[in-house]
MIDOSE-1310 file (N, C-alpha, C; in nm, 2 decimals, decimal comma, always signed):
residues 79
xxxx	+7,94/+11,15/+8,31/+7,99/+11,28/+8,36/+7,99/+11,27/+8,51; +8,10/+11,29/+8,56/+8,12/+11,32/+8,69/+8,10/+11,47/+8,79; +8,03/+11,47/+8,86/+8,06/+11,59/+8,98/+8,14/+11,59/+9,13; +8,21/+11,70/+9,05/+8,29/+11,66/+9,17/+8,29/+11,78/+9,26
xxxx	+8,29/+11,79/+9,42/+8,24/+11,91/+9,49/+8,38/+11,91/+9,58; +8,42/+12,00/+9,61/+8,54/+12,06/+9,71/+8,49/+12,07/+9,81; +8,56/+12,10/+9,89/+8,53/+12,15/+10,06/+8,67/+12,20/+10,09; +8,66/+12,28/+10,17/+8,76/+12,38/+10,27/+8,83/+12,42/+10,16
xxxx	+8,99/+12,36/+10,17/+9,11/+12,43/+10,11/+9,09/+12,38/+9,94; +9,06/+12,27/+9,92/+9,02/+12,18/+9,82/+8,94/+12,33/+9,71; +8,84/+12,40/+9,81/+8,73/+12,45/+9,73/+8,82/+12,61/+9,73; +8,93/+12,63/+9,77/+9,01/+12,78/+9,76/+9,11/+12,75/+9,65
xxxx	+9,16/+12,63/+9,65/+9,27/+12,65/+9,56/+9,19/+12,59/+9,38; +9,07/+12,53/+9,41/+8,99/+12,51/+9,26/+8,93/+12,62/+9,21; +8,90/+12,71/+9,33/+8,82/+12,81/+9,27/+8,68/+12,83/+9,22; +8,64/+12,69/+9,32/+8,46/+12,69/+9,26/+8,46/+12,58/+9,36
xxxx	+8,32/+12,55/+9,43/+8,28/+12,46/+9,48/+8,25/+12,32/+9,42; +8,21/+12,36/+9,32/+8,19/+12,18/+9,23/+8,18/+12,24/+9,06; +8,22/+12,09/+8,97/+8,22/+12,11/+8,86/+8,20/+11,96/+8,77; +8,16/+11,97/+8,68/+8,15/+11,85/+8,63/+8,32/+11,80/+8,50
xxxx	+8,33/+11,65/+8,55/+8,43/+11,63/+8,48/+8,39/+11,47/+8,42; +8,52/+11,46/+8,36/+8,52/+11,25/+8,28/+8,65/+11,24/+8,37; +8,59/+11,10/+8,40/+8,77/+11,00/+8,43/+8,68/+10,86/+8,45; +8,79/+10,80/+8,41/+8,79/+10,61/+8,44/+8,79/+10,61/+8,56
xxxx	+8,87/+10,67/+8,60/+8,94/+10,62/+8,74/+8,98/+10,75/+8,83; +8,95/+10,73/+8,94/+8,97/+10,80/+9,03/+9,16/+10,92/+9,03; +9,23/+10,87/+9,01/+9,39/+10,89/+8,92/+9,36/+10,92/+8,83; +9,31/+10,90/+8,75/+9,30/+10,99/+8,65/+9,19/+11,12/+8,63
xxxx	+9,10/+11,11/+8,75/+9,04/+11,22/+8,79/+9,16/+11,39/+8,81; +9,24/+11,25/+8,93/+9,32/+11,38/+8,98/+9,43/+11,44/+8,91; +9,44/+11,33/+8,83/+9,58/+11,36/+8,71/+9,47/+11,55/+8,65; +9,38/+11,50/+8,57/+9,30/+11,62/+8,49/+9,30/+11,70/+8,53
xxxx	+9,24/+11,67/+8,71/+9,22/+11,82/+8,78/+9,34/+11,90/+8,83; +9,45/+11,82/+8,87/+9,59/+11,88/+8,87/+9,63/+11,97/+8,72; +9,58/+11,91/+8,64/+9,69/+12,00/+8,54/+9,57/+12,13/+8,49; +9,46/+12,13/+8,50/+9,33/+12,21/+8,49/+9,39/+12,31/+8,55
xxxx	+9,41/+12,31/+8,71/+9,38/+12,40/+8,79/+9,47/+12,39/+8,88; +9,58/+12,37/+8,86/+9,74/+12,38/+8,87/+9,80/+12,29/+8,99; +9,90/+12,38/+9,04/+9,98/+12,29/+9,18/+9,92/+12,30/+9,31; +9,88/+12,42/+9,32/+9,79/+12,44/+9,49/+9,69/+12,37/+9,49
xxxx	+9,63/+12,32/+9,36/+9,53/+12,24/+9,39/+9,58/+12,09/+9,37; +9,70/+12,11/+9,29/+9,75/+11,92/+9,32/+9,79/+11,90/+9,43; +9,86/+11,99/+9,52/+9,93/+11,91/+9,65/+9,82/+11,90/+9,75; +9,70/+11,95/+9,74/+9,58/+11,87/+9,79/+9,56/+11,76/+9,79
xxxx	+9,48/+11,76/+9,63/+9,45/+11,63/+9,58/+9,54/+11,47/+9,62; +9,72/+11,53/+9,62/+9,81/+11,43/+9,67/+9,80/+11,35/+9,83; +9,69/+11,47/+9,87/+9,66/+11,41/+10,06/+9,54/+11,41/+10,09; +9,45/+11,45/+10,00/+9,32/+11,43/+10,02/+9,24/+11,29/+10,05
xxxx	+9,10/+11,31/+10,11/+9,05/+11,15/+10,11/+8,94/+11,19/+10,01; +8,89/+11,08/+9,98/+8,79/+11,13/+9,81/+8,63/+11,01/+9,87; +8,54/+11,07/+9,90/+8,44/+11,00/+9,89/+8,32/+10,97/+9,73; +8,29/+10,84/+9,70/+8,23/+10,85/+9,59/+8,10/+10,79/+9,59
xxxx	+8,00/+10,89/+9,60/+7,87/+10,84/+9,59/+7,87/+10,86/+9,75; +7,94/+10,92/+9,86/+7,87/+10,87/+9,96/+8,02/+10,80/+10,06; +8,04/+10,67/+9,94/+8,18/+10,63/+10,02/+8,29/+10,65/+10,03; +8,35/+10,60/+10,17/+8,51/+10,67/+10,11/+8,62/+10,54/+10,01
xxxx	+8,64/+10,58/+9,93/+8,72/+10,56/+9,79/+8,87/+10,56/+9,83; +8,92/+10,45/+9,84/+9,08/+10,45/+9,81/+9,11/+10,38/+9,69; +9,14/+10,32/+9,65/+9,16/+10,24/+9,48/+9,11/+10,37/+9,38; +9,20/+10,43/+9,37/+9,25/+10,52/+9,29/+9,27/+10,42/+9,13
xxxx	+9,27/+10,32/+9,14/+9,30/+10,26/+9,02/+9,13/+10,21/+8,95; +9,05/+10,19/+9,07/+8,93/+10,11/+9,03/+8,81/+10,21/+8,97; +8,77/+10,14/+8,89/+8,68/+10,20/+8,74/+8,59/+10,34/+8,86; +8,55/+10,43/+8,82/+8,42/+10,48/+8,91/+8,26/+10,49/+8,86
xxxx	+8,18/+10,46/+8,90/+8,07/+10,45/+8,85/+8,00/+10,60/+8,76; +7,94/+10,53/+8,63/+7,91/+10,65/+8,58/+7,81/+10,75/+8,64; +7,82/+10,90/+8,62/+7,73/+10,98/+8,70/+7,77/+11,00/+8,87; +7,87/+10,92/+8,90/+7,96/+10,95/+9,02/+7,95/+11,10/+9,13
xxxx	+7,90/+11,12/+9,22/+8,00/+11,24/+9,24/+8,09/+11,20/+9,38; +8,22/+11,31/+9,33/+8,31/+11,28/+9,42/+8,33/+11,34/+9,54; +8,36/+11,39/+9,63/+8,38/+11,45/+9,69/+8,53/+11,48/+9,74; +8,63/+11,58/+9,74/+8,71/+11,59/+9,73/+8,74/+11,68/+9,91
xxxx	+8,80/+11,60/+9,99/+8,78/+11,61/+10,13/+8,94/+11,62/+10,16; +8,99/+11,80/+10,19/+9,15/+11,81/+10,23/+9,13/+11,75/+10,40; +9,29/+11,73/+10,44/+9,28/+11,72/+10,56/+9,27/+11,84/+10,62; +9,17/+11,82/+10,76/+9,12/+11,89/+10,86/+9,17/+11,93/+10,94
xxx	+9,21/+12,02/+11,00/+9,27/+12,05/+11,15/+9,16/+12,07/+11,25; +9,17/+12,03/+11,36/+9,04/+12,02/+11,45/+9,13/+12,00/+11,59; +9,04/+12,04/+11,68/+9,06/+12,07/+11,84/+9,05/+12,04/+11,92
């Protein structure tokens, strides 16, 4: 079982700060959580950066470790 926790826009358009989920794979995290909790929260997920365990995660294809949590990080605007 995975936890996965939002931040900023990530955590307005999910509607909760963290929740527990399953996936193989990071794509297939986002696949579930897109259709769960609709389109405002998929065209995030489509530009987000995803840390797991800590690191930052690109291979969306590669296995994720069990008990995982993810962190689901929209892009930032800063000054």
């Amino acid at each position: 079982m995975l936890t996965v926790r939002y931040f900023a826009a990530a955590r307005a358009a999910a509607g909760t700060t963290e929740e527990k989920a399953q996936a193989q794979t990071l794509h297939a995290l986002v696949t579930d959580l897109s259709a769960q909790h609709g389109e405002g929260l998929a065209r995030i997920l489509g530009v987000a950066s995803f840390l797991v365990d800590g690191l930052a995660w690109r291979d969306r294809h590669a296995p994720l470790p069990d008990s995982a949590t993810v962190d689901v990080l929209p892009p930032f605007a800063g000054g």
